[in-house]
Structures are given as structure tokens and as C-alpha cells.
C-alpha positions in Angstrom: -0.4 5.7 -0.4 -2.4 8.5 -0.4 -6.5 8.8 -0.5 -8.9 9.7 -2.8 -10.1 13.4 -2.4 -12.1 13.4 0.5 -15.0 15.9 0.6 -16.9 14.5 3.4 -17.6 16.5 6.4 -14.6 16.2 9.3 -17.4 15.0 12.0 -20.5 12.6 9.9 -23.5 13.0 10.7 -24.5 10.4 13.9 -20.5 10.8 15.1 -20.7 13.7 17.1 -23.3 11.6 18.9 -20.8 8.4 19.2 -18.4 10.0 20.5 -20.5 11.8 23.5 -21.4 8.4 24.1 -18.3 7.0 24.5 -16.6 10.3 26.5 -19.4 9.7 29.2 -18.8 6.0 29.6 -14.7 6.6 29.4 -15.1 9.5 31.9 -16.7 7.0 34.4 -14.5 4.6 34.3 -11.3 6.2 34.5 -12.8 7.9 37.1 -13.9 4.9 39.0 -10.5 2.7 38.3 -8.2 3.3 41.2 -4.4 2.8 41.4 -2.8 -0.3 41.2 0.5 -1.7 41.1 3.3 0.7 40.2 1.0 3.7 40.4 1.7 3.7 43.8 5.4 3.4 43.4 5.2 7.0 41.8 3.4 8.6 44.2 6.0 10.3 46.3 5.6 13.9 47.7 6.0 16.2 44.6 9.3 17.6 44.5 10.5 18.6 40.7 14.5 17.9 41.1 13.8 15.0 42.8 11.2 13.7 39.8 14.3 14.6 37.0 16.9 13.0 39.0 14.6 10.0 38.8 13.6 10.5 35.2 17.9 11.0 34.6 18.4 8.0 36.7 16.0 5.4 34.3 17.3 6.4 30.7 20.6 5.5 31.8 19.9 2.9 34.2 16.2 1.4 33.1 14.4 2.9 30.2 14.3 5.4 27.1 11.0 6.2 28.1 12.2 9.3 29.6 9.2 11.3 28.5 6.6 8.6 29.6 8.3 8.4 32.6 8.2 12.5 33.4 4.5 12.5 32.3 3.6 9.2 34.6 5.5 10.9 37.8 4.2 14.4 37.5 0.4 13.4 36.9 0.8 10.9 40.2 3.0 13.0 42.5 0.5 15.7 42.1 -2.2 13.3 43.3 -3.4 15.5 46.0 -4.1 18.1 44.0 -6.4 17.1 41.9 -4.3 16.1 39.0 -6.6 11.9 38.9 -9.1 14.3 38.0 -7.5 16.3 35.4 -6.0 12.8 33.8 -9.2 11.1 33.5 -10.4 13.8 31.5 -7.5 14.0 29.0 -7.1 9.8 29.0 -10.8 9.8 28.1 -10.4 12.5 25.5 -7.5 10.3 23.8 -9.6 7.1 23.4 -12.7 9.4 22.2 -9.7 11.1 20.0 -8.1 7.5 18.9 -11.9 6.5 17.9 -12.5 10.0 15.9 -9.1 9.6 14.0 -9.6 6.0 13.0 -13.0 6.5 11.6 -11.8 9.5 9.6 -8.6 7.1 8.8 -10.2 4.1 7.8 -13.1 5.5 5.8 -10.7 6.9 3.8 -8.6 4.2 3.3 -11.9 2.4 2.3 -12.7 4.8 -0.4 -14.6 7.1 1.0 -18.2 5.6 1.1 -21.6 7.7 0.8 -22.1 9.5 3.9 -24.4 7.4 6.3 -27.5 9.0 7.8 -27.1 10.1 11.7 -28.4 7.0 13.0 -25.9 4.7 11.4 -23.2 7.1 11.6 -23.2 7.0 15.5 -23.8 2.7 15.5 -20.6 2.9 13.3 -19.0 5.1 15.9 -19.8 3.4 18.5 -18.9 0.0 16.9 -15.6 0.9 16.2 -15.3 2.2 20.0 -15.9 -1.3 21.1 -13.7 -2.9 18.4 -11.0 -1.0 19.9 -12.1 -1.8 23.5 -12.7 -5.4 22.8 -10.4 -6.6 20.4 -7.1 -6.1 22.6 -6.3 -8.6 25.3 -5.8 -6.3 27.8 -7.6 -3.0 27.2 -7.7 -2.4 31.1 -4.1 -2.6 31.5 -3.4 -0.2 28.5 -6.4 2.2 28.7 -7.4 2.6 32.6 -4.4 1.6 34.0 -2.7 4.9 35.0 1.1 4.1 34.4 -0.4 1.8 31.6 -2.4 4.2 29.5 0.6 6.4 29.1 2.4 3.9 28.0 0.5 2.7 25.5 -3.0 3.9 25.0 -1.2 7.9 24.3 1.3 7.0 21.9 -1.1 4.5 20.3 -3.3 7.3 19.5 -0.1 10.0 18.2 1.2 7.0 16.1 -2.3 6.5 14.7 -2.5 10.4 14.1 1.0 10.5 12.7 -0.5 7.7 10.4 -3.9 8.9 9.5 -1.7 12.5 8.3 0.8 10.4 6.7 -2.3 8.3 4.2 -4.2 11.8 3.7 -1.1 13.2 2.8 -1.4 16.0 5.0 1.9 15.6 6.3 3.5 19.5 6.3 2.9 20.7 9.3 3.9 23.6 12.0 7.1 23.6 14.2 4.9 22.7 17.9 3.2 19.8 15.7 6.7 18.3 14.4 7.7 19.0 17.9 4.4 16.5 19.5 5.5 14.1 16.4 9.2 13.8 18.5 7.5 13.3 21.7 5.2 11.2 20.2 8.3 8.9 19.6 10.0 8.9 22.4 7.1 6.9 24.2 6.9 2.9 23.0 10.4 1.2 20.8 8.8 -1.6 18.4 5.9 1.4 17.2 8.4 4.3 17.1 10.5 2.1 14.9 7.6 0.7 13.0 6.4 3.9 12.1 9.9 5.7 11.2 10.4 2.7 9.1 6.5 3.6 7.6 7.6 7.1 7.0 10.8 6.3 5.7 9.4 4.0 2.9 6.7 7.0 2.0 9.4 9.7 1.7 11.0 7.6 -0.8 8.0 6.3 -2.4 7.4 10.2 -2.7 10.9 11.5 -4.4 10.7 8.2 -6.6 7.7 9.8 -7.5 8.5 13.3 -8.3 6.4 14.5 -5.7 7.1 16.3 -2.4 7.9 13.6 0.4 7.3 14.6 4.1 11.3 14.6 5.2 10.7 17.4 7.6 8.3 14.9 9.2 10.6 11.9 8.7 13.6 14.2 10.5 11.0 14.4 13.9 10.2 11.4 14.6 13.1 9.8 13.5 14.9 12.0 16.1 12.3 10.4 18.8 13.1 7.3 17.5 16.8 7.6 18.1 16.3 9.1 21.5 14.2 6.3 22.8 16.5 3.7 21.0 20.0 4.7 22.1 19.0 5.1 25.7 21.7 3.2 27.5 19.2 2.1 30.4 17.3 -0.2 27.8 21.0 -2.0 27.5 21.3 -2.0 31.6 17.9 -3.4 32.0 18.4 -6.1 28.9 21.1 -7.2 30.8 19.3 -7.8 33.9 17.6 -10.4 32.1 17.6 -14.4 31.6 19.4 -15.2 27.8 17.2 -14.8 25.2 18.8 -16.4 21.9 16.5 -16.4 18.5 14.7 -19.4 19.1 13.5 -18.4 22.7 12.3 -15.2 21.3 10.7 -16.7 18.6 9.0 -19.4 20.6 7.5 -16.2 22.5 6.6 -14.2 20.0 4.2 -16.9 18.7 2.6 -17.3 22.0 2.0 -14.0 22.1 0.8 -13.8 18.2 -1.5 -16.7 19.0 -3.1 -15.0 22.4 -4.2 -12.0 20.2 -7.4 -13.4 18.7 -10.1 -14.6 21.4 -13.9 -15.2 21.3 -14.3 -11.6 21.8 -13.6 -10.9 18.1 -16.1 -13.3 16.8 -20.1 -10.7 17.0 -17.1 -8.4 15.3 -15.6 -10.6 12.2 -19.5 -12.0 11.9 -20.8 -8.4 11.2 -18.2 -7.8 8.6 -18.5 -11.1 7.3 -22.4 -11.0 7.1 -22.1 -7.4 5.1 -19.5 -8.5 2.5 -21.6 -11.6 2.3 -25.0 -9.4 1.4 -22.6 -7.5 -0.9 -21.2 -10.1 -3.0 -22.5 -8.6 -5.5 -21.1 -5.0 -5.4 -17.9 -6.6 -4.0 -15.5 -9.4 -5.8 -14.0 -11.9 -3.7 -10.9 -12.2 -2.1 -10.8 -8.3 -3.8 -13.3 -7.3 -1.1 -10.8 -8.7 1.7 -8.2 -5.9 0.6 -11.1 -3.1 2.3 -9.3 -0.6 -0.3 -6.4 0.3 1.2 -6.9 -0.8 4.6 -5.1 -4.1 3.8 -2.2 -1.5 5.0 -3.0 -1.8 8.6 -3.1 -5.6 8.6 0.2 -5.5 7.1 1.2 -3.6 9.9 0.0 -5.1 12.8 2.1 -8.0 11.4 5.3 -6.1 11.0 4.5 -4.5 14.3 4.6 -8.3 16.0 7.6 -8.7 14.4 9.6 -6.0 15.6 8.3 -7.6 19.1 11.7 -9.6 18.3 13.4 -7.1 19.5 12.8 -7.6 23.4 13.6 -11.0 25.3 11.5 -13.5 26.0 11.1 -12.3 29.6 10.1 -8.9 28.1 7.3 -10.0 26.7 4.0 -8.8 28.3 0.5 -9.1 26.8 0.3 -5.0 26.8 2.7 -5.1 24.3 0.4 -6.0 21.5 -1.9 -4.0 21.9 -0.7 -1.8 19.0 -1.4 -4.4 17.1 -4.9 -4.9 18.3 -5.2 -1.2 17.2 -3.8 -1.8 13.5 -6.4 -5.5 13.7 -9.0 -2.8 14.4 -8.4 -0.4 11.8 -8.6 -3.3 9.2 -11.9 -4.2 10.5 -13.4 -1.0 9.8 -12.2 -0.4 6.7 -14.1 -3.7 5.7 -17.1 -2.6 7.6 -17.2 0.8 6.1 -16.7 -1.0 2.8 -20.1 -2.7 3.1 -22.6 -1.8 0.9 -25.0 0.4 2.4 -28.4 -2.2 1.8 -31.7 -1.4 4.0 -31.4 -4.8 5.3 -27.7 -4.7 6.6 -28.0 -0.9 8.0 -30.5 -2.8 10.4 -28.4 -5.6 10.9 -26.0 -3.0 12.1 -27.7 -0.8 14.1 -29.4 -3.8 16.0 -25.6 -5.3 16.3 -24.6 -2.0 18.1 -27.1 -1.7 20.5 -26.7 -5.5 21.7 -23.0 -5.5 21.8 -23.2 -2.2 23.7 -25.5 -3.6 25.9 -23.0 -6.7 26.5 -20.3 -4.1 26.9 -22.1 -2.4 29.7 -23.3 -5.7 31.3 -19.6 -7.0 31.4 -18.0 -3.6 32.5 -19.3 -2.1 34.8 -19.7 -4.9 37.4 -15.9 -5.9 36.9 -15.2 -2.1 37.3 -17.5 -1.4 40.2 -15.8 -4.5 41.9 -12.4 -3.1 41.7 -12.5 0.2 42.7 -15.0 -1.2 46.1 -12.1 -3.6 46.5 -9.3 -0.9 46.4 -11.5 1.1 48.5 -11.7 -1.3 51.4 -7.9 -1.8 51.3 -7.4 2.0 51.2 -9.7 3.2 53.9 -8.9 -0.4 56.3 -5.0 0.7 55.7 -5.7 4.4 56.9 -7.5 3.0 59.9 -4.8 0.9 61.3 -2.1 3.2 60.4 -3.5 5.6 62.4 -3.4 3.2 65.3 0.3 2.7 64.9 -0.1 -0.7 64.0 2.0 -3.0 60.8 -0.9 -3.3 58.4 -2.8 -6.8 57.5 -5.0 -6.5 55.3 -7.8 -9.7 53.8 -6.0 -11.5 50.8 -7.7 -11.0 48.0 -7.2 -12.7 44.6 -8.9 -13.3 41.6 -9.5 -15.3 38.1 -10.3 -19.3 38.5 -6.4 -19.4 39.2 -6.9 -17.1 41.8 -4.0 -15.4 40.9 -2.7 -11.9 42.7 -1.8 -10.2 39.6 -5.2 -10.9 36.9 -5.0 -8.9 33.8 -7.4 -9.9 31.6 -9.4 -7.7 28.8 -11.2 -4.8 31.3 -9.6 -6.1 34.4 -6.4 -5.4 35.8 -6.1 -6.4 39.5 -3.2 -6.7 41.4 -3.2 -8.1 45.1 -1.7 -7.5 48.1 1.1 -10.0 48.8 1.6 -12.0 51.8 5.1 -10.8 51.9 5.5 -7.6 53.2 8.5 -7.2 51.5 7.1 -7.5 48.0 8.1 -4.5 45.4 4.5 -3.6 44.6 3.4 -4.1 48.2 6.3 -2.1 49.7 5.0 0.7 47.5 1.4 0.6 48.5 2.9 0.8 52.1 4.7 3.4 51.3 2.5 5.5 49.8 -0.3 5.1 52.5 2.5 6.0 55.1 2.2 2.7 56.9 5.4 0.5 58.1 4.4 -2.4 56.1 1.6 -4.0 55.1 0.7 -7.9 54.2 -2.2 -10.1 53.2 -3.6 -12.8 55.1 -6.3 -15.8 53.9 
């Protein structure tokens, strides 16, 4: 599975650009997304034993995500100290890192196509930074999202890494390095196993081979792998939930397959389409569908959904594809990057870019804005009748044409106050704002 030589510069011309783009927008809105849901469930005064007695207490009671979970408490205990800050930097730096590694990743997987000039370079930058914001059902949830983005955005962008290493064959690495690949691991089951199964297929690809097969990488994230499998909380917390036979699971698992293509990806697959179109004559159909190698990554956003059947029905939140997304993504590229070059299609794409940014900004940014002013008003309104002493009520606020009080839908995640005072994620906003209880009223 490895890639041509690739002599093309680590950073194309028009990327660097891209990429400054994209930190700036991603630096707003992490910084304008407040906390919702269990974010405040984790912010408790910092105290170190108590965060690993908690951490101890959920891989043998809830989760094998011990590491997500250690990273998630210490980055929202320390709240007051400025560490918001310090995460929207570094989640802002992992999606500008995810969009760096996947157009290295996928123009190698292409082929390696003539290096475009600056100005194309950052609209394909750019492009595949919306792809990857767009394409996924719920990019708020799994990008902006505190608890969320570690979750899924982090290890997303290691796996992809990991991957991108892997297909360059530029797998040998250093001792700290193999040590991030374990971590790296240890965060999200169905991709940890996905990608162990991946490496295990290439180191024996490799030694079938005669050549020199990554075991020493294999051995690392394997080890995470097992880690995050064998946790006895995920057998506590499976049997918490409803039965779940074959069927039920499978029944899911389509639903779920079938909610992961949307109107959003049709300006996307048109652009692609359009430029394989023009090219038909430097590209043989269905050969041209293949995008080189990056018929890889479709292949594995399938067997990523697959492995979905692993967790019951019940288990099954829309987050969870989003790896998939990411692999949809990838495969996209690689088709885009696998466009010829033609005067008339570089326009095409630059004009493309700068009216889906455009729609990107004019969607955003009001649905963003609106959030954090609603979080605002329930923040500062709590802090004013706490300090009169009094139980908190707060306006009921919901959203969506269902009006639902837990929306998650593409950049929005928005999760209400409930009526009951008693409700889990409202007894932790309570909590965390010091007030007795709080409750929402029409």
C-alpha cells in the first residue's frame, strides 16, 4: 500500500495560506462555543486524587476510555485557570492538523499530481477544510463540543496520522511517537480496532513481501487497542442496557449508514463530478472512480460502520460516524486532487471555494453567535439569583422545528435546561454554578 516517491514540498504552495484561514475561523469558534451538557458534569473543583479515583472508577464501572476521560477532567476542572483558553488553541490546531495531514495523505494516495500554483493550492485547502466540516452529521458535537472533541475529533486526527505514516510507509518511528500511537488507541473502540486490524493486514502484506513490516508499530497500538477493549466498565455499562440481538443492531446500523449522506454533500460530489467530467479524456471511467489509491478510504469508512456492530442499538449515537465522514472525506479528495489541472476547471474551483466559504460563514456564525448569547443569559441570570439565595428558574429554551431540548444537528449542538430539576445534565449545570437547583419554565 505504499506511495509513489513523493518529492513535493511538505507545505504546497497556497496551503500555508489555507490553513491560517482555517486556524483563525476555528480559533473563534471554539472560543465562542460555551459548555454544554456533560461539560458541566466535569467541572468539579480540581483536586488530582479525586480526578483518578474517578478516572479508576469508569474503566471498571463505565468506560475504557480512561485516557479521554483523564484528558476531559483535567482540561475542565482547571476551568478557572485559564485552561478553555489553552484547549481552544490545541482543538483548533488538531482540525488545522487533521486538514494538513489529509491533504498530504490523499495527494499521495492520488498519485501525486503537479504541484498547483498558490492560489489553487489554498482553494484546495480550504475545500477540503469544509469537506471535513460539512460532510459529518454532526461536526458541532464532535469538533466544538468540549467532552465531544476529545472524543472523537483527537483521535480522529492520530488515527488519520497513524494512517497517513502507515501509506507513506514511514512507519519506524521513536519511542515517545510509539508511545502517542498507544494513547492514540486507547481513545474511540470501533477506530482503534479498525485500524489495528489495518496495521495488522500491512505487517503481513509486508513479510509476505520480503520487506520490513512496521511490527514495532503494530505492538503500540495494538497494546491501546487491548487496553481500551478489555476494560471491564464497557461490560458493566453494556449491561445497563435494553437487549440488543443481531437483528436490532442491524436494523440500527442501517439507520445510522443511511443518515450519513445529506444535501450538504451535494456543491461537494458536483465539483468532483464536474472535474472528472471535463477530464474524461485524461481519465477512464469507472478507473477514474478508484482516485488511485484512495478507493482505500472508502473501503474503510465501510468497514468502520461495520464494526459499529459492535455496540447496542441504544449505543448508537450520530457522533459515532463521524470517522467515517472523515474516511468519505478523504475519498473525495483524492478524486478532486485527481482532476486534471484544465484552465477552465481551476476556475471552476477557485469560484466553488469562495462561494461555499461564503455559505459556510453565512450559516456558522449566526448559529454559533446564537448559542454562546443563549448560554450566556442562562449563565449570568443563574449567578444573579444564586446570589440572592433563591432555587433557580430559568426561560425554557428549545430549539429545531421539533423544538427539541437536546438539538444536535451539523454545527449545532444545544442542549436545554429541563423542567425537571432533577434531570442528570441539569443537576450538573446546578452544580457547577453552585446553585440548589435549577429548572426551566415556558
Amino acid at each position: 500500500m505504499g506511495s509513489p516517491a513523493d518529492t513535493t514540498p511538505r507545505l504546497l504552495p497556497g496551503e500555508r495560506a489555507g490553513l491560517a484561514l482555517c486556524s483563525a475561523f476555528l480559533l473563534w469558534a471554539n472560543w465562542v462555543t460555551p459548555l454544554w451538557a456533560d461539560d458541566y458534569c466535569r467541572t468539579m473543583p480540581p483536586h488530582l486524587a479525586t480526578i483518578l479515583r474517578t478516572v479508576w472508577g469508569n474503566y471498571n464501572f463505565w468506560t475504557g476510555r480512561w485516557f479521554t476521560t483523564l484528558v476531559t477532567f483535567l482540561f475542565l476542572d482547571l476551568h478557572q485557570y485559564g485552561s478553555l483558553a489553552v484547549f481552544a488553541v490545541l482543538n483548533a490546531g488538531i482540525f488545522v492538523f487533521l486538514v494538513h495531514v489529509t491533504v498530504g495523505m490523499c495527494r499521495s494516495a492520488a498519485g501525486n499530481p503537479p504541484v498547483p500554483s498558490a492560489i489553487l493550492g489554498l482553494a484546495q485547502t480550504v475545500l477540503v477544510f469544509l469537506m471535513l466540516w460539512w460532510l459529518p452529521r454532526t461536526i458541532g458535537e464532535v469538533a466544538l463540543w468540549k467532552t465531544g472533541a476529545i472524543g472523537y475529533l483527537w483521535p480522529v486526527a492520530g488515527e488519520i496520522w497513524v494512517m497517513a505514516r502507515i501509506l507513506s510507509r514511514r512507519a519506524h518511528m521513536n519511542a515517545v511517537q510509539y508511545g502517542v500511537v498507544f494513547l492514540i488507541a486507547t481513545f474511540l473502540e470501533p477506530l482503534s480496532l479498525l485500524l489495528t486490524l489495518f496495521l495488522t493486514g500491512t505487517c503481513l502484506r509486508a513479510f509476505l513481501q520480503g520487506r520490513a513490516a512496521p511490527w514495532a508499530l503494530l505492538c503500540s497500538h495494538a497494546a491501546g487497542t487491548l487496553v481500551l477493549g478489555m476494560a471491564p466498565g464497557n461490560y458493566v455499562r453494556m449491561r445497563t442496557m435494553p437487549p440488543s440481538p443481531l437483528t436490532d443492531r442491524l436494523d440500527g446500523l442501517l439507520g445510522n449508514l443511511g443518515s450519513l449522506f445529506d444535501p450538504f454533500w451535494f456543491p461537494f460530489v458536483l465539483l468532483v463530478g464536474l472535474g472528472l467530467f471535463m477530464g474524461r479524456k485524461h481519465l477512464c471511467f469507472p478507473d477514474c472512480l478508484r482516485g488511485g489509491k484512495g478507493w482505500i478510504f472508502a473501503v474503510m469508512a465501510m468497514a468502520y460502520m461495520a464494526l459499529l456492530l459492535m455496540f447496542p442499538r441504544a449505543a448508537l449515537a450520530a457522533r459515532l460516524s463521524f470517522p467515517a465522514s472523515v474516511f468519505l472525506a478523504c475519498y473525495l479528495t483524492c478524486l478532486l486532487f485527481q482532476c486534471p489541472a484544465l484552465p477552465v476547471f481551476r476556475r471552476i474551483t477557485e469560484l466553488s471555494c469562495m462561494g461555499l466559504i461564503a455559505m459556510h460563514l453565512a450559516i456558522v456564525i449566526p448559529d454559533l453567535t446564537l448559542l454562546a448569547h443563549i448560554s450566556h443569559d442562562w449563565v449570568a441570570s443563574t449567578r444573579a439569583q444564586v446570589a440572592q439565595g433563591r432555587p433557580v428558574v430559568l426561560r425554557q429554551i428549545t430549539m429545531g422545528p421539533r423544538h427539541k431540548l437536546l438539538y444536535v444537528r451539523k454545527d449545532i449542538i444545544f442542549v436545554g435546561i429541563n423542567p425537571d430539576p432533577h434531570n442528570f445534565l441539569t443537576a450538573c449545570f446546578a452544580q457547577a454554578m453552585r446553585a440548589s437547583s435549577v429548572r426551566a419554565v415556558p
